[in-house]
N, C-alpha and C positions, 0 to 999 in steps of 0.2 A: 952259509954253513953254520953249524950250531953244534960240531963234534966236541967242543968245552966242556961245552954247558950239560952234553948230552954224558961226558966221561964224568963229569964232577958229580951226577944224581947218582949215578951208577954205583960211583964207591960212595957215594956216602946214606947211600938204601941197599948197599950187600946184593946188588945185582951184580951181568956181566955188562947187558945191552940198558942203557933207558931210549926208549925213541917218543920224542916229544910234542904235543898234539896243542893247541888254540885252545882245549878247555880242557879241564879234568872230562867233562861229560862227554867229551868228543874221543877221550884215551879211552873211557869205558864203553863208549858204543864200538870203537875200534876190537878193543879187544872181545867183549862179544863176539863178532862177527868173524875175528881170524882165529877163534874158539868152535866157530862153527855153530854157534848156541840159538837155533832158531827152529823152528816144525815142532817137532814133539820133545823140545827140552824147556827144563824151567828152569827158571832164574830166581835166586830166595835173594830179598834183599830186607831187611828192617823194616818195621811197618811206622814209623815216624820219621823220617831222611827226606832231606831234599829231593821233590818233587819228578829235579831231573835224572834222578838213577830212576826212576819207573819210565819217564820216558828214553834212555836208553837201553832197556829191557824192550819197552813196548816196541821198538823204532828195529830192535833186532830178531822179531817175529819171532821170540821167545816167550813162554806164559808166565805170568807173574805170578809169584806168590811171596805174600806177606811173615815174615818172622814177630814172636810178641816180643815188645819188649818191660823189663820191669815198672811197673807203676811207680816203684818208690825209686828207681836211680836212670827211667828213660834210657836204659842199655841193654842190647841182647844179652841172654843168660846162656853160655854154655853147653850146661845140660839141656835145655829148653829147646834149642837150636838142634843137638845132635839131633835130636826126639824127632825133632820135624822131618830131620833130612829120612829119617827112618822111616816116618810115616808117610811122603811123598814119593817114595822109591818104588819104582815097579820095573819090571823088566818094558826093555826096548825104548828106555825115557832117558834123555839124557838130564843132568843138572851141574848147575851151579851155583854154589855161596857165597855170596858177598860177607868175607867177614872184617865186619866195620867199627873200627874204635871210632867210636861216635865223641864228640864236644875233645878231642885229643888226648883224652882214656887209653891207656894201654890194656888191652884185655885180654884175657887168656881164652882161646878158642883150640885147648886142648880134646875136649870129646870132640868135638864136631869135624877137627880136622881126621879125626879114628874115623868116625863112621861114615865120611864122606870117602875114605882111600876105600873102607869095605865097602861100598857101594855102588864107587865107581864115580861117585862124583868130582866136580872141580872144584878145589878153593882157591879166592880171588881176594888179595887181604887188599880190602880199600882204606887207604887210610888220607884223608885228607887232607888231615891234620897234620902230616909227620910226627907222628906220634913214634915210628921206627929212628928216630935220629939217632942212633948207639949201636956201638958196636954188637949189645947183647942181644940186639933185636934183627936176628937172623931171617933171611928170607927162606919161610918154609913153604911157600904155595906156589902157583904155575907163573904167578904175578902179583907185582905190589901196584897201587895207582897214589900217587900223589898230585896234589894241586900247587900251584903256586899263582893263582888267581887271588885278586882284591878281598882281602879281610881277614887271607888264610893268615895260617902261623907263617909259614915262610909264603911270603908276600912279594910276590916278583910285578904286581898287575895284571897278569895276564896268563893262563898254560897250564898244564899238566903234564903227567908222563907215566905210562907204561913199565917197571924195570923188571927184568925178568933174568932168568939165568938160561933161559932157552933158547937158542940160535934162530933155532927154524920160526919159533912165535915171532923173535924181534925182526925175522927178515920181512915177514907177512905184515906185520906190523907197519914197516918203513914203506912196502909198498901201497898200503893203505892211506898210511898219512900223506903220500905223496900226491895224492888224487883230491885231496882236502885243497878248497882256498883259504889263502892266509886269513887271521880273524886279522878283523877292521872296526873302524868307527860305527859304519851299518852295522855291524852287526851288533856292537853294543851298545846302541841304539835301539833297536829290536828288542833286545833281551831289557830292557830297561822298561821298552814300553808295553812289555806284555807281564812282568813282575806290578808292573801298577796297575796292569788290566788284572791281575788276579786278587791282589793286593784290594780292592775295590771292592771285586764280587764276595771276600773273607766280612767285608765289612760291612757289606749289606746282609751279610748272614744267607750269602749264596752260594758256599763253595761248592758246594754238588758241581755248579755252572761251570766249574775250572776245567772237567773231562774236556768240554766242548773246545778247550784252548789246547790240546794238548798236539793237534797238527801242525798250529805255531811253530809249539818248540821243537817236533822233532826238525824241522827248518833251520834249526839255534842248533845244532849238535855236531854236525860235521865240519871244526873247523881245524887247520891246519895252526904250526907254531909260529909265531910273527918272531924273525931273526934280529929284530930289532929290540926285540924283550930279551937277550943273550946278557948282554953284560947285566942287568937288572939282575936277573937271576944269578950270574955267578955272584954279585955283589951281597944278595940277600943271604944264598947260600953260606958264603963266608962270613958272614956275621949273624949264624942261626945262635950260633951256643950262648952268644952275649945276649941276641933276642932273649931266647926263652929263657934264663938266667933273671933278665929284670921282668917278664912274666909272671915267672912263677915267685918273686919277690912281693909283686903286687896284689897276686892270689892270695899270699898270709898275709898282707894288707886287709882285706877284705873282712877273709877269717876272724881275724882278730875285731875290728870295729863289729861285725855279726855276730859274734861271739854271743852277745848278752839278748839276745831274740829266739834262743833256742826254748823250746823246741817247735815253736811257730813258722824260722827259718832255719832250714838245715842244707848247707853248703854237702857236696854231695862229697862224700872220702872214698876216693877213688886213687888210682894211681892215673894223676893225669899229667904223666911225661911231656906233654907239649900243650899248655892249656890255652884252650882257643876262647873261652868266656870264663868265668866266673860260674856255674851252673848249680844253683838252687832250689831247693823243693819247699814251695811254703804251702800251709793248708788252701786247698780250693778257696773259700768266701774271701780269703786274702790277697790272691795274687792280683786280682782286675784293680782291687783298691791301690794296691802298692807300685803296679804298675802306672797306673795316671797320676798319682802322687810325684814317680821319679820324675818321669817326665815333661808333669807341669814347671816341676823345677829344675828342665833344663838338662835332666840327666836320661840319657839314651840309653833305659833299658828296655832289654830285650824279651821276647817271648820265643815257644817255638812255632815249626811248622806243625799244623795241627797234623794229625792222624790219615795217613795217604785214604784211606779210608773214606775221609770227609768230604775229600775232592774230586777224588775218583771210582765211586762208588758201585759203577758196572763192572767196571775191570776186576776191583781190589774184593767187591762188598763181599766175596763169602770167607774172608781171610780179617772180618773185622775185629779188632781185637781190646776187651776195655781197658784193658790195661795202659796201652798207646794212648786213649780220650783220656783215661784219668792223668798222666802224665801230661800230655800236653796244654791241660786247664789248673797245672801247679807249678808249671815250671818260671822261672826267672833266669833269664842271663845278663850279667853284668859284664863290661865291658874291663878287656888287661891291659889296653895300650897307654902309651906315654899321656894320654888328656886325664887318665882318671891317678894323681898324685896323692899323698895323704890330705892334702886338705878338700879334694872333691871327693874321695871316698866317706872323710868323716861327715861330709855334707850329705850326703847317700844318705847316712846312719840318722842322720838328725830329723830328716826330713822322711823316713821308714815310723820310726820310732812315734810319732802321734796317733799315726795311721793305726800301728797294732797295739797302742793302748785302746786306742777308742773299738778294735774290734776284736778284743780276748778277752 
């Protein structure tokens, strides 16, 4: 039983029901599906997001389509987003929006939730991040999805969850998960070994190749909650506010040592209520150099996923967008957790700093 863990997300993401799923990508292919969202409905979700919300759309015989997102901040825009919901609308179609605080961003998706009610469509706030941790961040959609899988903000190891205020979704829902097998070792094993089977084909300059993996994962997607991850997560849970607290402490760590590289590196100003990276826009010629720089020295930063675009190019390609490429050939993420102290961030700074002398 898992009714704890399953009361504790509930009040603290402004649901009534949370029911608890093996992945985040297993709550959002659930949900999908007890939505009904397949034949003639589409699914919008970001055109630069983790790999597996496309295959949770794909896997729920839903059609995909890509949202742009900002070249200069890698986040859907608002207005942008209404626009599309507008322009994919036709009678006898159903949809759905994923709207997604991307990197743990709080963003405001006031038009888009207007013209998806006049439309008739659904909104679906993903937030992976827990980016809702507050009171003030009310649940306005059919459903919120949180993660509490390995590297999120709230870090349980393992899971996801559905919360919703809707009885009849969360019952369809529990009967859903019910049918899932528990996630395991296999299967994170699997999911490890097909992350470096793709991981490979990016580095041989073969993404295109990824489409062909994509029957893999939907294999990875329907897993059930392991009741053994229960006290983990109420544990995590109750010490979120401290987490993100020394967080967002080590974000104006960052800030500050970055400070004196502007305007070559520009830390993105965002409201990011629960920050999952450090996230960075440096000029194109600079990031591949700055990038092998950190991490000859030991420091593990990060890039994004390129542009779903890149990898899934039959599916996605008439939804391709430049904005998404020029973003994810600028981007940097720095790591917030406890390894990166003041003295490995000033080390960052020290070992950044040659690099953009020798190429500005």
């Amino acid at each position: 039983m898992t009714d704890r863990a399953a009361t504790a997300l509930a009040n603290a993401f402004d649901g009534t029901r949370a029911v608890m799923f093996g992945r985040a990508r297993s709550a959002h292919l659930a949900l999908f599906e007890a939505l009904g969202l397949h034949g003639r409905s589409c699914i919008l979700i970001p055109s630069n997001v983790c790999p597996s919300l496309l295959a949770c759309a794909w896997a729920s015989g839903a059609e995909i389509r890509l949202a742009p997102v900002s070249a200069e901040t890698g986040v859907t825009e608002d207005a942008r987003l209404a626009q599309q919901i507008r322009t994919l609308s036709r009678p006898g179609r159903r949809g759905a929006v994923l709207l997604t605080h991307l990197y743990g961003f709080r963003l405001d998706f006031t038009e888009t939730r207007k013209a998806a009610q006049e439309l008739g469509w659904i909104t679906i706030e993903n937030d992976a991040n827990v980016s809702s941790f507050s009171p003030k961040a009310r649940l306005e959609d059919v459903a919120r999805i949180v993660s509490f899988g390995p590297g999120k903000v709230l870090d349980a190891g393992s899971g996801g969850a559905v919360i919703t205020r809707d009885a009849r979704l969360a019952d369809e829902l529990e009967r859903i998960a019910a049918r899932y097998p528990r996630l395991d070792d296999w299967a994170e094993r699997d999911e490890d070994k097909l992350m470096l089977a793709r991981r490979a084909l990016r580095q041989a300059g073969q993404s295109e190749q990824i489409e062909a993996t994509l029957l893999e994962e939907v294999r990875q997607l329907r897993f059930g909650f392991d009741p053994d991850v229960e006290d983990a997560l109420l544990h995590a849970l109750g010490r979120l506010p401290v987490r993100l607290a020394e967080r967002r402490e080590r974000r104006e760590n960052w800030i500050e040592a970055l400070s004196g590289f502007a305007p070559h590196v520009q830390v993105l100003d965002h409201n990011q209520t629960a920050p999952w990276r450090l996230i960075v826009k440096v000029d194109e010629p600079l990031r591949d150099p700055l990038i092998n720089a950190l991490r000859k020295a030991g420091l593990d930063a990060g890039t994004n996923y390129p542009a779903l675009t890149q990898s899934f190019p039959n599916l996605t390609g008439p939804d391709a967008h430049a904005d998404a490429d020029a973003w994810s050939r600028s981007v940097i993420n720095l790591w917030l957790d406890a390894r990166y102290d003041d003295a490995r961030i000033n080390t960052a700074r020290t070992v950044m700093e040659p690099v953009l002398e020798a190429l500005t």
